[in-house]
Gaussian input, Z-matrix of N, CA and C with variables (Angstrom, degrees):
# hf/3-21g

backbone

0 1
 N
 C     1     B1
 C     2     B2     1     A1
 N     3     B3     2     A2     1     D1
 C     4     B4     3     A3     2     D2
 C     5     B5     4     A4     3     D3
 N     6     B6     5     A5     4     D4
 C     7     B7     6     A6     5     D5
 C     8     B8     7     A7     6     D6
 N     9     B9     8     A8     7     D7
 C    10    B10     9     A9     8     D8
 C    11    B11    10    A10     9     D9
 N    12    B12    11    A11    10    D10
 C    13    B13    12    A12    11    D11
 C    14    B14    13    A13    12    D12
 N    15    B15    14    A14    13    D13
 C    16    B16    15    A15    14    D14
 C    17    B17    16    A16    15    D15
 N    18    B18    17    A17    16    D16
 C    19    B19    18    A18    17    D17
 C    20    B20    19    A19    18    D18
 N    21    B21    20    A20    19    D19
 C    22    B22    21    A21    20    D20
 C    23    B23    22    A22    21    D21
 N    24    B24    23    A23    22    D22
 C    25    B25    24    A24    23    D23
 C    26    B26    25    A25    24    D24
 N    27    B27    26    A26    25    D25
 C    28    B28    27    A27    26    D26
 C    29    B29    28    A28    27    D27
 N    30    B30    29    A29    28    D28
 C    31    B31    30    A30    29    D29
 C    32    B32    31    A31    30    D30
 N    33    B33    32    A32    31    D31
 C    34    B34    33    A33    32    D32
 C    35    B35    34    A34    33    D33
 N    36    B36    35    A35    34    D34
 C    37    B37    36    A36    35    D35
 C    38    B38    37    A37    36    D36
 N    39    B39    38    A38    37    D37
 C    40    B40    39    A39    38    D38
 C    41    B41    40    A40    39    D39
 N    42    B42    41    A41    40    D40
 C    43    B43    42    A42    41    D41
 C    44    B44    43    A43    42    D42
 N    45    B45    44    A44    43    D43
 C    46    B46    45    A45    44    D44
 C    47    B47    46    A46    45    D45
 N    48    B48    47    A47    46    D46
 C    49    B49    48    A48    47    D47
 C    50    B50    49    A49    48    D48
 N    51    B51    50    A50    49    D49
 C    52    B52    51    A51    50    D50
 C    53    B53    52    A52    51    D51
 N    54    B54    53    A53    52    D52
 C    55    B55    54    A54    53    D53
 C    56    B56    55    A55    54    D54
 N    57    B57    56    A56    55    D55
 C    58    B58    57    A57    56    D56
 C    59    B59    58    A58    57    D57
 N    60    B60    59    A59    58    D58
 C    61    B61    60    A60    59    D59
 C    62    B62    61    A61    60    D60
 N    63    B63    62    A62    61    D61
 C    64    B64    63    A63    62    D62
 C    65    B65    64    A64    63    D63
 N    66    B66    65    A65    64    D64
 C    67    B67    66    A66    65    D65
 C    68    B68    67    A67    66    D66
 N    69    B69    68    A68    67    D67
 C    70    B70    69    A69    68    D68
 C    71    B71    70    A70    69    D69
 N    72    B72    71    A71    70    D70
 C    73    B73    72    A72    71    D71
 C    74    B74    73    A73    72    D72
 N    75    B75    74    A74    73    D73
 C    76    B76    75    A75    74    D74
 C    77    B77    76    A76    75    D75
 N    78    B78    77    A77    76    D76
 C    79    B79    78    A78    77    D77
 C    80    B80    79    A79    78    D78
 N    81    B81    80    A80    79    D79
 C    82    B82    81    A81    80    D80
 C    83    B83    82    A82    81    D81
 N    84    B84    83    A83    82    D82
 C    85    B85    84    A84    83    D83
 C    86    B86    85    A85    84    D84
 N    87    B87    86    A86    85    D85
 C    88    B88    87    A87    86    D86
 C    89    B89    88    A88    87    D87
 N    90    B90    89    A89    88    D88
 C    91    B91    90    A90    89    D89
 C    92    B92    91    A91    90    D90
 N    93    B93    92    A92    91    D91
 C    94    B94    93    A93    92    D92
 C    95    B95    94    A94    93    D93
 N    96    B96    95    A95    94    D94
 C    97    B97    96    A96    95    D95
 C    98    B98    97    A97    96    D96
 N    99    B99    98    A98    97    D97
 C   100   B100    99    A99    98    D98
 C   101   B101   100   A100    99    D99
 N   102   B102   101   A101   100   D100
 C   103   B103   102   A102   101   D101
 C   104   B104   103   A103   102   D102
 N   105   B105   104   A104   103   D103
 C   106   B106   105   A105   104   D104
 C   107   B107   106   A106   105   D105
 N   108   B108   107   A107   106   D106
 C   109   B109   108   A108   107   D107
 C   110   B110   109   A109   108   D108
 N   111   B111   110   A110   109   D109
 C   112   B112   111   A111   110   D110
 C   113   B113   112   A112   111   D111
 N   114   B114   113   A113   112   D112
 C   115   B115   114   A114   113   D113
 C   116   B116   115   A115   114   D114
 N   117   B117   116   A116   115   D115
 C   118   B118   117   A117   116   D116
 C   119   B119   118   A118   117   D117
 N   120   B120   119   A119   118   D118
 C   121   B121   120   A120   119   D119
 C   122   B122   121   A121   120   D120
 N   123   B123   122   A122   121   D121
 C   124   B124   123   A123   122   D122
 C   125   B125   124   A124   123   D123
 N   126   B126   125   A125   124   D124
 C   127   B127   126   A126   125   D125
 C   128   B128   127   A127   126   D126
 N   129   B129   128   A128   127   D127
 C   130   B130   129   A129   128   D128
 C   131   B131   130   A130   129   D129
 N   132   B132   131   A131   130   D130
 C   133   B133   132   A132   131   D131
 C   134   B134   133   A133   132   D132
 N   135   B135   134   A134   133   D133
 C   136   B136   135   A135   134   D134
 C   137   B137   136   A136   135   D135
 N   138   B138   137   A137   136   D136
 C   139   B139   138   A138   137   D137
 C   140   B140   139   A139   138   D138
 N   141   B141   140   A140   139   D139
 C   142   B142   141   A141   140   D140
 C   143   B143   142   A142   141   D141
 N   144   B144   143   A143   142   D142
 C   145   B145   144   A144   143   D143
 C   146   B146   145   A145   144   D144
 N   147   B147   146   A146   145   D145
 C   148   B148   147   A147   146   D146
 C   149   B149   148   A148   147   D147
 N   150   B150   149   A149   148   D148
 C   151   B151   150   A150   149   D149
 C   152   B152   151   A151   150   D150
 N   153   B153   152   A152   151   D151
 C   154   B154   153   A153   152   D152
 C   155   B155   154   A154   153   D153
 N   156   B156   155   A155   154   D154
 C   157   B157   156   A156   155   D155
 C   158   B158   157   A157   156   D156
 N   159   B159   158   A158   157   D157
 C   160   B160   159   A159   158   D158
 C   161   B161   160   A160   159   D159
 N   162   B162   161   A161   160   D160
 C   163   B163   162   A162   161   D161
 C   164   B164   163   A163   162   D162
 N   165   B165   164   A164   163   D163
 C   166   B166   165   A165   164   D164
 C   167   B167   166   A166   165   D165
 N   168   B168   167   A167   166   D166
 C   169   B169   168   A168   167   D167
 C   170   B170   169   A169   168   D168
 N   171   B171   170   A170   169   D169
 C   172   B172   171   A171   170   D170
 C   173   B173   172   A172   171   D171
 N   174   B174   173   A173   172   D172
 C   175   B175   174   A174   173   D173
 C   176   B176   175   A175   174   D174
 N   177   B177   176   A176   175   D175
 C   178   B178   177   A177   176   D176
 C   179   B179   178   A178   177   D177
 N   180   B180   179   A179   178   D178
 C   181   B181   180   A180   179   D179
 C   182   B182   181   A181   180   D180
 N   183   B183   182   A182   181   D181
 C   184   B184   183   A183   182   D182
 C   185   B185   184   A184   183   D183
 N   186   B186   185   A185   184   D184
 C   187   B187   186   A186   185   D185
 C   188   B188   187   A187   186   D186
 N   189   B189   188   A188   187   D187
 C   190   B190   189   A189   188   D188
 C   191   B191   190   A190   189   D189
 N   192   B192   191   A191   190   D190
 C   193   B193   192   A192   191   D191
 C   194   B194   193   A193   192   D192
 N   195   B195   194   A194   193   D193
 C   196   B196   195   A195   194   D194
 C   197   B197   196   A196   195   D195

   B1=1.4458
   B2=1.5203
   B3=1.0524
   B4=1.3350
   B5=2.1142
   B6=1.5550
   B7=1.3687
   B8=1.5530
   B9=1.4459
   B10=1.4885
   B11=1.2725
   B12=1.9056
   B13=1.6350
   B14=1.4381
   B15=1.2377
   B16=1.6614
   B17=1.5720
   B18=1.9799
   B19=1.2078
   B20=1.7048
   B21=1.5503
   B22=1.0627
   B23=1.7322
   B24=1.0995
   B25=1.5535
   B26=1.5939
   B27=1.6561
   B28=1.4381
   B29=1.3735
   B30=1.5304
   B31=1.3469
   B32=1.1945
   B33=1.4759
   B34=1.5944
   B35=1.1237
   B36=1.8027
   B37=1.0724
   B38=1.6943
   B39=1.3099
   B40=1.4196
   B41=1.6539
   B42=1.2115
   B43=1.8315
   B44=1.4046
   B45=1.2764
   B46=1.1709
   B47=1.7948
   B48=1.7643
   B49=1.5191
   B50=1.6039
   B51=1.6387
   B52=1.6230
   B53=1.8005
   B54=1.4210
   B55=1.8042
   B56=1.7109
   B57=1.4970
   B58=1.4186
   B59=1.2400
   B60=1.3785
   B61=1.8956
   B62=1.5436
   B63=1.0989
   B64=1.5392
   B65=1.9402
   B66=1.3194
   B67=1.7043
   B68=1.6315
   B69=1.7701
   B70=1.8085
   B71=1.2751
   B72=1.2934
   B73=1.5499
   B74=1.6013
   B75=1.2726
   B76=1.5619
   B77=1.3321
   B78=1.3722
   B79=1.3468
   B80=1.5764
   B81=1.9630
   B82=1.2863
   B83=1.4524
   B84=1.3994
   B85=1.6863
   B86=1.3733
   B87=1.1524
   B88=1.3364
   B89=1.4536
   B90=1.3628
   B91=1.8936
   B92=1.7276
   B93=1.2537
   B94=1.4585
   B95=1.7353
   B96=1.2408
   B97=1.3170
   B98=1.7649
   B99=1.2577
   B100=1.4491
   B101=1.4268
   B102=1.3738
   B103=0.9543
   B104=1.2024
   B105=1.7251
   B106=1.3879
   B107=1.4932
   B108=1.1329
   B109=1.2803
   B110=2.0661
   B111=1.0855
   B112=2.0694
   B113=1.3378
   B114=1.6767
   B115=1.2089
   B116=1.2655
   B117=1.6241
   B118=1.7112
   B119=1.5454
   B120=1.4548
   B121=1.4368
   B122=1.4703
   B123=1.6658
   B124=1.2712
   B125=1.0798
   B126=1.1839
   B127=1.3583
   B128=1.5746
   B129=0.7205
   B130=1.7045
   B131=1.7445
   B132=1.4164
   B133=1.4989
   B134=1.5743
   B135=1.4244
   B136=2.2921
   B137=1.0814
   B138=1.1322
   B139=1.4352
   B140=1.5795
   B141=1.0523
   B142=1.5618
   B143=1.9450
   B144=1.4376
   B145=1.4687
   B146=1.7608
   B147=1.4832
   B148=1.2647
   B149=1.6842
   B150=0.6925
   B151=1.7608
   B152=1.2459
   B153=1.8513
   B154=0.8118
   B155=1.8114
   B156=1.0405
   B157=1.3427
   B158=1.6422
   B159=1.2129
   B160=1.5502
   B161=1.3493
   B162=1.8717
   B163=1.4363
   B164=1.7843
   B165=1.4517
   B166=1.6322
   B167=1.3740
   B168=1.1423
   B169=1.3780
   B170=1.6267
   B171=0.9728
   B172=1.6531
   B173=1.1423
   B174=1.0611
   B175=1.8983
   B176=1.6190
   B177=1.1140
   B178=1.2838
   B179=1.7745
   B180=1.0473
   B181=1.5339
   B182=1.7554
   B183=0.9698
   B184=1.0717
   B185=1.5474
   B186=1.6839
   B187=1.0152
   B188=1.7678
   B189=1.0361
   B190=1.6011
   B191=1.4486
   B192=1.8110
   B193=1.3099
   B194=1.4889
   B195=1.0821
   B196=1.4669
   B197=1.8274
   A1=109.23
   A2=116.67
   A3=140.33
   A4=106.42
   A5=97.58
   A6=103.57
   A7=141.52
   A8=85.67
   A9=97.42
   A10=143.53
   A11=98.66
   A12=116.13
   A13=88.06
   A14=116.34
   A15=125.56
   A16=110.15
   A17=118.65
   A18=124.77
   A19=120.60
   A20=96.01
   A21=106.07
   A22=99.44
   A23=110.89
   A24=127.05
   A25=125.94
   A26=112.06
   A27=97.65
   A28=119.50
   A29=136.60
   A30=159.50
   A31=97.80
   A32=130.85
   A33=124.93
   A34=118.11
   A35=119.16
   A36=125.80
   A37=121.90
   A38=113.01
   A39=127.74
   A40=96.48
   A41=119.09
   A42=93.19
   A43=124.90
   A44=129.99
   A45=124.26
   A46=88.61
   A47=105.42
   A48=99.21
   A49=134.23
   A50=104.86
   A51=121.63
   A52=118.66
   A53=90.06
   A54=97.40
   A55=104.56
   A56=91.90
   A57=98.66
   A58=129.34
   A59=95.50
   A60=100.55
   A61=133.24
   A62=85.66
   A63=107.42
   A64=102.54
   A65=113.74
   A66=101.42
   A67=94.97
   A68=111.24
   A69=109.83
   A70=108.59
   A71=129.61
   A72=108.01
   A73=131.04
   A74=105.95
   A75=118.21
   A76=118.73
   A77=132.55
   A78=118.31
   A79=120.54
   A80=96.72
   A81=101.10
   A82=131.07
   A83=106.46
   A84=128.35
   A85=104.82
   A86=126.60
   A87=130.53
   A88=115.59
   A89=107.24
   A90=109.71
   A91=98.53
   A92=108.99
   A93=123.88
   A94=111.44
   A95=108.35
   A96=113.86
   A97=114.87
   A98=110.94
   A99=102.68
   A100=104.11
   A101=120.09
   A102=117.49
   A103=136.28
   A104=118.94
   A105=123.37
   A106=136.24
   A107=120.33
   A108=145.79
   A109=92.38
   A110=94.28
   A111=98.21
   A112=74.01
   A113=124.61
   A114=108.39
   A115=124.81
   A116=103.76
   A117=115.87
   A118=97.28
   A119=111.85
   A120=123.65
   A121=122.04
   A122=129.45
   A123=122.96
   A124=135.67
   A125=139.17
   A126=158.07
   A127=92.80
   A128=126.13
   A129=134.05
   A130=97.29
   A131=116.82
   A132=120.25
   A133=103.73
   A134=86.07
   A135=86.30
   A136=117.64
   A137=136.48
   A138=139.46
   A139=115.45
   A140=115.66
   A141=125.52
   A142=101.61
   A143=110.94
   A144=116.41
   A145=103.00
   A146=121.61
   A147=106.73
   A148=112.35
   A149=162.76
   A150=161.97
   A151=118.30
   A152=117.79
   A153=118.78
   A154=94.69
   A155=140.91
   A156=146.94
   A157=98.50
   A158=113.89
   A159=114.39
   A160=116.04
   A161=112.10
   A162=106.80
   A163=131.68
   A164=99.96
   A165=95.14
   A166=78.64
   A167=161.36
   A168=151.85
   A169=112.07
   A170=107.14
   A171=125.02
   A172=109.52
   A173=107.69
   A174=102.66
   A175=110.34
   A176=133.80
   A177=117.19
   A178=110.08
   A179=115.26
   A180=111.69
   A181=111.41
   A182=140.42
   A183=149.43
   A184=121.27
   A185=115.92
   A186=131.84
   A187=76.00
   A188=113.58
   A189=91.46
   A190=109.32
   A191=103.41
   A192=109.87
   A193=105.96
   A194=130.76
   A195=128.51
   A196=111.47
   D1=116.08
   D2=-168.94
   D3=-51.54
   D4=-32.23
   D5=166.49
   D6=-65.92
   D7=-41.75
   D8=164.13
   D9=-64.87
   D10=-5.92
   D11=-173.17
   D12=-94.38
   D13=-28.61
   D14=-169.65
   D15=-33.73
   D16=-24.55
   D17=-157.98
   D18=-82.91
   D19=-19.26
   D20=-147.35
   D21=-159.42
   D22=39.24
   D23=176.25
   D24=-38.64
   D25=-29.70
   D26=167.07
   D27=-112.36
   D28=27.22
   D29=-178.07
   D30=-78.09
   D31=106.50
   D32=150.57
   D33=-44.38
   D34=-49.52
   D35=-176.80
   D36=-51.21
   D37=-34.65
   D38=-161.06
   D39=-49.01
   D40=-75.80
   D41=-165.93
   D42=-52.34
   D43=7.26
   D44=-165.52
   D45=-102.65
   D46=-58.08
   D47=160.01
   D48=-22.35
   D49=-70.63
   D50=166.74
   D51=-37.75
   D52=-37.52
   D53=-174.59
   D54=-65.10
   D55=-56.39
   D56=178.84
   D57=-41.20
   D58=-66.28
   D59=166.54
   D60=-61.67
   D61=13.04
   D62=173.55
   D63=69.41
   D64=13.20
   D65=162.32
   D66=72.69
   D67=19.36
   D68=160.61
   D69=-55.83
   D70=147.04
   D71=149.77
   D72=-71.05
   D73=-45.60
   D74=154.75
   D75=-36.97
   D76=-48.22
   D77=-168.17
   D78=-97.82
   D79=-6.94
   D80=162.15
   D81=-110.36
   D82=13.88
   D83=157.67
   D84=-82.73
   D85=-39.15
   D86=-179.22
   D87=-65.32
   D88=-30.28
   D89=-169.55
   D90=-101.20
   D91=-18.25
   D92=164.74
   D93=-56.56
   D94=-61.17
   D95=177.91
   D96=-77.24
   D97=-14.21
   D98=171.64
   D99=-80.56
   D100=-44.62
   D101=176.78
   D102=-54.04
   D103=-55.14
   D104=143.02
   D105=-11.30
   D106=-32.23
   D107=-133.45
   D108=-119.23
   D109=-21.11
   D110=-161.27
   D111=-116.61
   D112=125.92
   D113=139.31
   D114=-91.13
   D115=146.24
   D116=164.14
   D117=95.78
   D118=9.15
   D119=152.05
   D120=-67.25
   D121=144.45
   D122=147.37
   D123=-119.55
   D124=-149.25
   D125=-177.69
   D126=-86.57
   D127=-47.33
   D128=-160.05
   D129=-82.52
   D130=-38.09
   D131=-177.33
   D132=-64.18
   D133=-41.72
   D134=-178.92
   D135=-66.65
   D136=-6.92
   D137=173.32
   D138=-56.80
   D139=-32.93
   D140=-171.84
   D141=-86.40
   D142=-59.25
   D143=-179.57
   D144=-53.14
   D145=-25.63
   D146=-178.23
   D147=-97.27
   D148=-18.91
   D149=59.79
   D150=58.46
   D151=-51.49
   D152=-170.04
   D153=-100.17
   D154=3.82
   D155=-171.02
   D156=-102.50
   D157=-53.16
   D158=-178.63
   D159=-68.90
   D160=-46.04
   D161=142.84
   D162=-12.06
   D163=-75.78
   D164=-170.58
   D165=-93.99
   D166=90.47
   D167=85.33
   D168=-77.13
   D169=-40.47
   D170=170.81
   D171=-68.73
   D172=-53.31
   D173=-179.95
   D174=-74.54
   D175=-14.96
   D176=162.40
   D177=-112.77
   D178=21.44
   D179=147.47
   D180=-101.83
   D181=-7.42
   D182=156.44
   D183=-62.54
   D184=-33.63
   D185=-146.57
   D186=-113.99
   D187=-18.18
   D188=-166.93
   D189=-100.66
   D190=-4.53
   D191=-178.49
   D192=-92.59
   D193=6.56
   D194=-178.77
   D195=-93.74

């Protein structure tokens, strides 16, 4: 979605970000503003902080199904 790149317009990284987050607007305003927020951060750096979030999201929905 052409909007979601809207956040972060000179990031190579950004569509790969947008893809990831599934192209929410919320969750890519949100990584927009984290990002914003770090300088000399990118789109490409968030890849790892979000990985490891879905990670233990999984691991404690797993854990909650036992």
């Amino acid at each position: 979605m052409p909007e979601s790149r809207s956040y972060l317009r000179d990031d190579p990284d950004l569509p790969n970000l947008a893809d990831l987050l599934g192209h929410l607007p919320l969750a890519v305003g949100q990584a927009a503003a984290h990002i914003s927020l770090r300088p000399g951060m990118t789109a490409g750096d968030y890849h790892p902080e979000v990985t490891v979030t879905e990670f233990n999201l999984l691991y404690w929905q797993k854990r909650a199904e036992t």
